[in-house]
N, C-alpha and C positions, 0 to 999 in steps of 0.2 A: 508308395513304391516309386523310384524313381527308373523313368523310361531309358532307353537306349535307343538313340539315333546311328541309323548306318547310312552311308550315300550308297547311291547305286553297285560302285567298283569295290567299296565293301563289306558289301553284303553278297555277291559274287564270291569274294574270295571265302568268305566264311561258309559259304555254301558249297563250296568246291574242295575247301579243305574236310568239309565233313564226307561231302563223298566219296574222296579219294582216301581218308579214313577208314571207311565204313568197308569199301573192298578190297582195302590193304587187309584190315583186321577177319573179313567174311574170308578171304581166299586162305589167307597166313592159317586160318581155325578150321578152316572145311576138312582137313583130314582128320580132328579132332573131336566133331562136332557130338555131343552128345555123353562125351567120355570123363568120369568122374576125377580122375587121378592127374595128376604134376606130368605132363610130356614132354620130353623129348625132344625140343625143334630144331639144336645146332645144325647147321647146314642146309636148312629145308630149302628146298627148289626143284620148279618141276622143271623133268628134264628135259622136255622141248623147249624151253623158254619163254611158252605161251601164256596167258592165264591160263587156269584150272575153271571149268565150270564154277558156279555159285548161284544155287538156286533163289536164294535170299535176295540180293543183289538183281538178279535176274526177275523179279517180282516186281519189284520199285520200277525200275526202268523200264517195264512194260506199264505200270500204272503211270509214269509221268507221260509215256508215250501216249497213252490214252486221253491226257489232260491236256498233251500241247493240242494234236489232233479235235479234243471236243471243246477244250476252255470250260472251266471249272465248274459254270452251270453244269454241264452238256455231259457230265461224269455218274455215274449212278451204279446200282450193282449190276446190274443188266448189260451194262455198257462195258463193265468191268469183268464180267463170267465171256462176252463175246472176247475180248481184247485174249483172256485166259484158255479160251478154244484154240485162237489166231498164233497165236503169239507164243506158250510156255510150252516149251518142247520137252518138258520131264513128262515122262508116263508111268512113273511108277507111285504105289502107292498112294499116300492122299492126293496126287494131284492126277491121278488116273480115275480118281474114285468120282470128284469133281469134276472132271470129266464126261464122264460113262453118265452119271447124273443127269448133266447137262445136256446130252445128247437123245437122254431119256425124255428130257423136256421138264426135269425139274430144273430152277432160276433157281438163281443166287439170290441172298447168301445160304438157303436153302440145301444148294449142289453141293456145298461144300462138307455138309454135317451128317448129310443121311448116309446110312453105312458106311460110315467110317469108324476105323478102331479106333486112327489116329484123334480122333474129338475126345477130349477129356470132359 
């Protein structure tokens, strides 16, 4: 298989296009999320002009924050359930459950699975 070399400025760009991707598509879908059928989206915009929340989006960026912060030894699930106390302001559902877990003193990735519906 042949490699792919990128210089530094682009491999930035390719990293940057994926993520302004990734929350263009996570924000454009969050009203949708889950929902089987062809939607709707002419005109879509929210109308304060803000972003909309995005939990997904909201998860990465708290794990990268953790890795600038520890460097990529210094990352683990421990490191990653603290960051997830600190940091993920959603409390509903699974990430309340992971949560309430966590503060019971069950660790990750453990916090994440016990009683929860949402584990398939």
């Amino acid at each position: 298989m042949a490699s792919i070399t990128f210089n530094r400025d682009e491999l930035r760009d390719k990293i940057y296009g994926c993520w302004l991707g990734k929350s263009i598509g996570g924000t454009f879908g969050m009203p949708y999320e889950g929902l089987q059928q062809v939607q709707d989206s002419k005109g879509y915009i929210n109308p304060t002009g803000e972003p909309i929340p995005n939990d997904d989006l909201d998860l990465q960026i708290v794990w990268l924050w953790a890795l600038q912060d520890r460097g990529p030894l210094g990352v683990n699930a421990a490191v990653l359930g603290e960051y997830w106390l600190n940091y993920i302001v959603a409390h509903w559902s699974e990430y309340a459950n992971c949560k309430a877990n966590q503060r019971l003193g069950l660790v990750p990735p453990f916090s994440g699975s016990y009683n929860n519906v949402s584990v398939q």
